[in-house]
C-alpha positions, -999 to 999 in steps of 0.1 A, spaced: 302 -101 -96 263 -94 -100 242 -96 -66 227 -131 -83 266 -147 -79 268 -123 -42 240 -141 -31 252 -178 -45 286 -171 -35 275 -160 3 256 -197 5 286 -214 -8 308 -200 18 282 -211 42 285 -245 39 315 -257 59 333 -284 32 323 -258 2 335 -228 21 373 -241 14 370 -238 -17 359 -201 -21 393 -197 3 418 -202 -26 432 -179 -48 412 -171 -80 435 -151 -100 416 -124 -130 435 -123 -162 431 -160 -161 416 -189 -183 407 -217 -161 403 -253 -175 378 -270 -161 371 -307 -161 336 -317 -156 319 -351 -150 318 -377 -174 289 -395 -166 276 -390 -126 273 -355 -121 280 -356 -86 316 -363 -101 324 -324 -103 351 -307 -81 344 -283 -55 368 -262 -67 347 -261 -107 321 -255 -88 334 -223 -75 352 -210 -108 322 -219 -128 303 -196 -103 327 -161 -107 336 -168 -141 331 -144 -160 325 -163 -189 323 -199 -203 340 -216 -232 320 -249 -236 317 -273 -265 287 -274 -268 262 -246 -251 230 -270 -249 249 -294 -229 271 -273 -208 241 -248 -202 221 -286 -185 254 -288 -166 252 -253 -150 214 -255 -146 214 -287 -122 239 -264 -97 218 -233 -100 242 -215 -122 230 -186 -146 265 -178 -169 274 -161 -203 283 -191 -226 302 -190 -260 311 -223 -280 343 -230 -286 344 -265 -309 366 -282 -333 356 -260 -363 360 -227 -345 389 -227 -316 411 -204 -337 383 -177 -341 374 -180 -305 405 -185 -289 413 -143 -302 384 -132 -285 387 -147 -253 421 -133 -254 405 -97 -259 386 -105 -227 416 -122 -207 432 -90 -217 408 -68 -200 408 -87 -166 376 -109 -172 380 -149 -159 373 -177 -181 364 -210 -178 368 -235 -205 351 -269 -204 342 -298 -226 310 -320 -227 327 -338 -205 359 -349 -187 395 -329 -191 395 -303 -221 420 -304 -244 427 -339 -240 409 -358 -272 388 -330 -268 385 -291 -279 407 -270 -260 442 -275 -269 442 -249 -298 425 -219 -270 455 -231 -242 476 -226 -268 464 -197 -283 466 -181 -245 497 -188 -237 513 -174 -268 500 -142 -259 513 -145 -226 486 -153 -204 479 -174 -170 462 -204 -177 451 -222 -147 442 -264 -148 410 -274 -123 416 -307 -126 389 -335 -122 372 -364 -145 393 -381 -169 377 -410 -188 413 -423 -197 425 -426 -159 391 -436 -143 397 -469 -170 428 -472 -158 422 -475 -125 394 -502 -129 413 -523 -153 435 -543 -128 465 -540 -156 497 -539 -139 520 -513 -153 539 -485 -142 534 -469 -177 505 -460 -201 504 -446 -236 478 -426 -250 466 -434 -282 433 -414 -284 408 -421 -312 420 -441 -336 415 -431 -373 385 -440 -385 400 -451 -425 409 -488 -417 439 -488 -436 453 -460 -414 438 -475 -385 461 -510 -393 488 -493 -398 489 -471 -365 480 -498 -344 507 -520 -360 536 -491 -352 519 -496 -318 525 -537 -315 555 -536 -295 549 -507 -269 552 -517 -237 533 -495 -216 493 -501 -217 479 -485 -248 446 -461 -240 420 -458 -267 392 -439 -273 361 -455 -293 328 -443 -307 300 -469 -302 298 -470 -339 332 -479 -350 338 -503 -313 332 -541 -340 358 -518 -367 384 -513 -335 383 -546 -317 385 -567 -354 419 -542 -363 432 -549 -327 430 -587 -335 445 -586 -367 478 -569 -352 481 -577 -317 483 -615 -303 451 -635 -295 463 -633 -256 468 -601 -249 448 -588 -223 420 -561 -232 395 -541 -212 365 -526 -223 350 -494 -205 319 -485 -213 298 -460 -202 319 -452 -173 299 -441 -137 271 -439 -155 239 -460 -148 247 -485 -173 283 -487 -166 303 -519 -177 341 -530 -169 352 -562 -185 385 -575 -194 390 -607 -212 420 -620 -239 417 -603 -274 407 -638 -290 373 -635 -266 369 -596 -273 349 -595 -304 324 -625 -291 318 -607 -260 311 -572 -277 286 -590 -299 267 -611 -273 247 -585 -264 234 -555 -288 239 -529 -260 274 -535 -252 278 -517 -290 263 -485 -270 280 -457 -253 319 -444 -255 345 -465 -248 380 -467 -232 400 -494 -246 428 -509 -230 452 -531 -248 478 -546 -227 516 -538 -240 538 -554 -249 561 -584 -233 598 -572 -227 622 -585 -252 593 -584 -279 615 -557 -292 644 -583 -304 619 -605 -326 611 -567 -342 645 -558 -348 656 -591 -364 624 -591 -386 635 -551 -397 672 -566 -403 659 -597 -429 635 -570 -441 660 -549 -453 676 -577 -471 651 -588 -489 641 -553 -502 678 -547 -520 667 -576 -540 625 -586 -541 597 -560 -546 583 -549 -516 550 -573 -517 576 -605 -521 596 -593 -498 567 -591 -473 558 -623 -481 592 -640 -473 598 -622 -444 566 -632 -425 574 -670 -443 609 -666 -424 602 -649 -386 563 -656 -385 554 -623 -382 521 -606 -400 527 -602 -438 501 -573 -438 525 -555 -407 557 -560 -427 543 -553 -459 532 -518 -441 570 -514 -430 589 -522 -461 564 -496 -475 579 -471 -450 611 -484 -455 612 -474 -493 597 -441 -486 627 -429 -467 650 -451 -490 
């Protein structure tokens, strides 16, 4: 530790509340994931704080952003990016420093690493060499949704971003239809009309669906309406197609399941005998179901035929 992070350490300690968190054990040898705010800054942990302060190191996705991050609590540390495009490359050098006892802290621009993020290939990477990773948990766009959405369930799915193709996107969101638990998405501003229009092409006009955007940030919006509503209320107002978004689509009724397997079973029929585009056809003529979701399935089904 230089006599700069003594000195910052020393007022740290000082202050009653922060003092506890310089009192826990900082193993060396270790990389520490560090979630950071996602929005309000004031949304970072005591205990980032600390690690971001004796790290020896940090792993960020981006060094401009990071480097703003570290500057508003007075923090003057090494940075090296570790993105999408070059985690692999990365992750063996900040094993070479792991190895020799150093501490590192890996963040993202913001919220959990490794979670939709950057990140995952480094813990990885870390852990096959046989090395201590440590989580410092904290902001998580997915769970501050969740917690604002009012959507009773005991259960939630992540889905992540959604592809961005709109034929793949149709066809993961229709293998998604009959989930139960509350499905979690994660949409750019610029593909939020692409998302909601594929969510009402697959799902039923009253399921219920919550838009966050811009979570505790200034401009921060919660609303939850049925699907049939969603796509009016996104286009009312030109800045509600600004900002990330957490979508949350509520799952599925219990029993839904039965309807599924029944459409599978005249599916399967229907395919021994009819191409697959007629037999599509019939079997959303017969159960009622969407033609484009069966269609998708009987597609599947002759794959693995």
């Amino acid at each position: 530790m230089t006599s700069t992070e003594s000195s910052q350490s020393s007022q740290i300690a000082s202050l009653p509340v922060l003092g506890e968190a310089a009192q826990q054990s900082y193993p060396t040898a270790t990389l520490y994931v560090v979630a950071t705010p996602i929005g309000n800054v004031t949304d970072i942990t005591l205990r980032a704080l600390h690690v971001l302060l004796i790290a020896d190191v940090v792993a960020c996705e981006d060094t401009r952003k990071t480097g703003v991050l570290l500057t508003r609590f007075g923090l003057n540390k090494q940075m090296v990016a570790a993105h999408q495009h070059n985690e692999r490359e990365v992750a063996e050098k900040l094993i070479q420093r792991l190895r020799a006892g150093e501490r590192v802290a890996l963040v993202s621009d913001a919220g959990t690493p490794a979670v939709s993020d950057p990140g995952a290939r480094i813990v990885d990477a870390v852990r096959d060499a046989g090395l201590h990773v440590v989580p410092v948990p904290g902001a998580s766009a997915a769970i501050t949704a969740l917690s604002a959405s009012g959507l009773v369930n005991d259960r939630f799915h992540f889905v992540g971003f959604l592809p961005a193709k709109a034929k793949q996107r149709e066809t993961e969101l229709a293998q998604l239809k009959l989930e139960t638990s509350t499905l979690v998405i994660y949409e750019a501003p610029h593909r939020i009309i692409d998302c909601v229009e594929a969510l009402a092409a697959v799902f039923e006009p009253t399921r219920q669906v919550v838009f966050a955007r811009e979570l505790t940030k200034m401009f921060e919006e919660i609303h939850r309406c049925e699907l049939k509503d969603a796509l009016a209320w996104v286009k009312a107002d030109q800045h509600r197609e600004r900002g990330e978004f957490v979508v949350l689509v509520e799952g599925a009724a219990p029993g839904e399941d039965e309807g599924q397997a029944e459409a599978e079973r005249i599916l399967q029929i229907l395919l021994a005998e009819c191409s697959v585009k007629q037999a599509a056809n019939l079997a959303a003529q017969i159960t009622g179901r969407k033609k484009n979701a069966l269609y998708e399935r009987a597609l599947q089904i002759k794959g693995e035929a």
